[in-house]
C-alpha positions as CSV (number, residue, x, y, z in Angstrom):
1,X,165.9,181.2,28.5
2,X,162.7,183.2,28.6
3,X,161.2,180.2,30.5
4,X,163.5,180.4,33.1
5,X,163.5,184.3,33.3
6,X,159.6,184.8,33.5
7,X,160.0,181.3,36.0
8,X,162.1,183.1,38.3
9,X,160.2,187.1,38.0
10,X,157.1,184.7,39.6
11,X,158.9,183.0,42.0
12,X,160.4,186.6,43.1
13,X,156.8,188.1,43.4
14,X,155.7,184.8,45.3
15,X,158.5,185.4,47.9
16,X,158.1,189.0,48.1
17,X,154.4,188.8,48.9
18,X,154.7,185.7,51.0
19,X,157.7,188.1,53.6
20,X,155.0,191.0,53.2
21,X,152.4,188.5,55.0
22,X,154.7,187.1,57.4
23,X,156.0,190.6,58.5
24,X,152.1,192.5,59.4
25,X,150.9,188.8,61.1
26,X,154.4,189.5,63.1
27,X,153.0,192.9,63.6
28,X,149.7,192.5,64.1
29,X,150.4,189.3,66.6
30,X,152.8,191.6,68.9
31,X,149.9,194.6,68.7
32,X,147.9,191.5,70.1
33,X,150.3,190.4,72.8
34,X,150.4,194.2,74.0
35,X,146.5,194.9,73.9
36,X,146.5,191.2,75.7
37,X,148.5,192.0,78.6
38,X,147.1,195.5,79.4
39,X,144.1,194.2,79.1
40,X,145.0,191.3,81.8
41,X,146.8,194.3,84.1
42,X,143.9,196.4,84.3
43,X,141.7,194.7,87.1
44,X,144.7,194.0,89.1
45,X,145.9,198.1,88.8
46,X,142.4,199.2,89.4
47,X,142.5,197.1,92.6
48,X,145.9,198.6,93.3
49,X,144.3,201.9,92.7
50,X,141.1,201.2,94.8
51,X,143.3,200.2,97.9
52,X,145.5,203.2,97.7
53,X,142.4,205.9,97.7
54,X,140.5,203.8,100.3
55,X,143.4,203.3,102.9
56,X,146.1,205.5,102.2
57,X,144.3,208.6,100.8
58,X,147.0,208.5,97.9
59,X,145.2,210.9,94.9
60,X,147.6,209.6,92.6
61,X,150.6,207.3,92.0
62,X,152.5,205.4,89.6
63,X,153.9,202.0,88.9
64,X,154.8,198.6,87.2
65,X,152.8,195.6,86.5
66,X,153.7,192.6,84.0
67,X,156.6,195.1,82.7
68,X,153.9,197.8,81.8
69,X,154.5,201.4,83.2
70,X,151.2,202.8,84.3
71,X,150.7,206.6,86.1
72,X,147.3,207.1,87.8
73,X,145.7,210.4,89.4
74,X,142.0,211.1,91.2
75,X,140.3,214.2,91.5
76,X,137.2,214.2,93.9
77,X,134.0,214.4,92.2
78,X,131.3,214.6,95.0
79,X,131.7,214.1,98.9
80,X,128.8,213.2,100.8
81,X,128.8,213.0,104.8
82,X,127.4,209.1,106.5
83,X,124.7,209.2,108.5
84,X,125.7,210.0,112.2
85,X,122.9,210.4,114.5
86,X,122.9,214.6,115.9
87,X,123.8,213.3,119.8
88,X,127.0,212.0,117.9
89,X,128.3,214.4,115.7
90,X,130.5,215.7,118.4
91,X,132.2,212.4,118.6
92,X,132.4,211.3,115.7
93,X,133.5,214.6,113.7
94,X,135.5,212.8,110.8
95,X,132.5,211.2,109.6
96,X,130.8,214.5,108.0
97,X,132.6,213.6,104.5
98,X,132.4,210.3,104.8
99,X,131.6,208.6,101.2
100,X,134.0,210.3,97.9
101,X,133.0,209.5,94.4
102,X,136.5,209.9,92.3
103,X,137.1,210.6,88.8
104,X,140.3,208.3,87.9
105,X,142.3,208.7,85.1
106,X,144.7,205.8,84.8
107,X,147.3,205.8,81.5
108,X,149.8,202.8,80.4
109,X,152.5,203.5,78.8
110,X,151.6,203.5,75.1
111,X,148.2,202.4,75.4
112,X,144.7,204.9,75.3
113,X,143.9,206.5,78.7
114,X,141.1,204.8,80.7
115,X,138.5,207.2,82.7
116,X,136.2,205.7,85.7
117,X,134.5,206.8,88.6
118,X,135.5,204.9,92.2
119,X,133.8,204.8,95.6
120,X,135.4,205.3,98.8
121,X,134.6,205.8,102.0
C-alpha cells in the first residue's frame, strides 16, 4: 500500500511539472508569434508611413496591418530649402522648404514604441 501511495505522489509531481512546461512553451511560443508578426509589419507600415508624409502631407495616422492596430504621428525636426537658382525663386516659390527631416513615433498595439527620423521632400 505504501508502494502504491509513494508510486502515485511521483507520478502526480511528474504530471504537475510536465503541464507547468507545456503551459510557459504555450506562452512563451504565442509571445513569439506576436514579436514575429510586428516584427514582419514594421517595414511594410514604415513604407505606409513614408508615402503618406511624402505625398499626402499626412503628420499622423492610424491603421491595421496583419490584424495589428498601429497609431503613427511626425513632428518636423529640421526644414531646409533645395537649391533654386536666385533668377528662379520667383517661380518656383514652394521650393524654399523643400527637404523635412521628421521625428516618427510609430506604436502597435501592445508592443514597445519605435522612434526614427524620415526624409521627405
Amino acid at each position: 500500500m505504501i508502494e502504491v501511495l509513494v508510486a502515485s505522489a511521483i507520478l502526480t509531481a511528474v504530471v504537475s511539472i510536465m503541464t507547468m512546461l507545456y503551459q510557459s512553451s504555450l506562452a512563451a511560443e504565442r509571445r513569439a508569434e506576436a514579436s514575429l508578426r510586428s516584427s514582419t509589419a514594421i517595414p511594410f507600415v514604415i513604407d505606409v508611413i513614408r508615402y503618406q508624409l511624402r505625398t499626402e502631407q499626412e503628420q499622423q495616422g492610424e491603421g491595421v496591418f496583419q490584424g495589428l492596430k498601429y497609431h503613427w504621428y511626425a513632428e518636423v525636426e529640421k526644414r531646409e530649402r533645395g537649391y533654386v537658382h536666385e533668377d528662379l525663386l520667383e517661380d518656383y516659390p514652394g521650393l524654399t522648404e523643400r527637404y523635412v527631416l521628421w521625428n516618427v513615433t510609430l506604436e502597435f498595439e501592445g508592443r514597445p514604441i519605435i522612434s526614427y527620423k524620415e526624409f521627405s521632400w
